[in-house]
N, C-alpha and C positions, 0 to 999 in steps of 0.2 A: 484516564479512566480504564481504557483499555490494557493498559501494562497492569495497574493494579487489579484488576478483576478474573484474568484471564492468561495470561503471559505463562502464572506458575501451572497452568495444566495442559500447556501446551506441548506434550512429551512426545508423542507420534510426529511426524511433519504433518506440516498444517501451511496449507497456502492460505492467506487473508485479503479477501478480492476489495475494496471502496472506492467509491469515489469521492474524488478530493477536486476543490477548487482549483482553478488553472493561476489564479493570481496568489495563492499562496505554495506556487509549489513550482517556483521560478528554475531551481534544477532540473524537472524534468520539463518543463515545456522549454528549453535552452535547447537540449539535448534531445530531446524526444525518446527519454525513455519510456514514459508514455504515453498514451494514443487519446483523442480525442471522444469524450463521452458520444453515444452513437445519434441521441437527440438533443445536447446541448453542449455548443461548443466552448463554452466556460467552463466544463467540467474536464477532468482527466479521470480516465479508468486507471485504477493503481493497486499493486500486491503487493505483499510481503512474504517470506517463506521462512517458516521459526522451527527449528528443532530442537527439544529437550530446553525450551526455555529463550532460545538464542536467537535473534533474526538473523538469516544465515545471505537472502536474498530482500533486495528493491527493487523493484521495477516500472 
């Protein structure tokens, strides 16, 4: 939903902050490229960083 609604006017850089499940998001809790939601450890805090349409960053 988010690519379709949003992706095309995302032309400035835009960092995209959510949080995402830790059981669906097996790359970053491996790795720990993200950190731990601050009051629920099943959570991960998670970005993305898109310019002129692109995701350029994950984190």
């Amino acid at each position: 939903m988010f690519e379709n609604l949003y992706l095309s006017h995302l032309i400035e850089p835009a960092f995209i902050y959510y949080d995402f499940p830790k059981e669906a998001s097996v790359m970053c809790y491996d790795i720990k490229i993200a950190k731990d939601y601050r009051d629920n450890n099943l959570m991960l805090e998670r970005f993305e960083l898109y310019l002129g349409g692109m995701e350029l960053a994950n984190g």
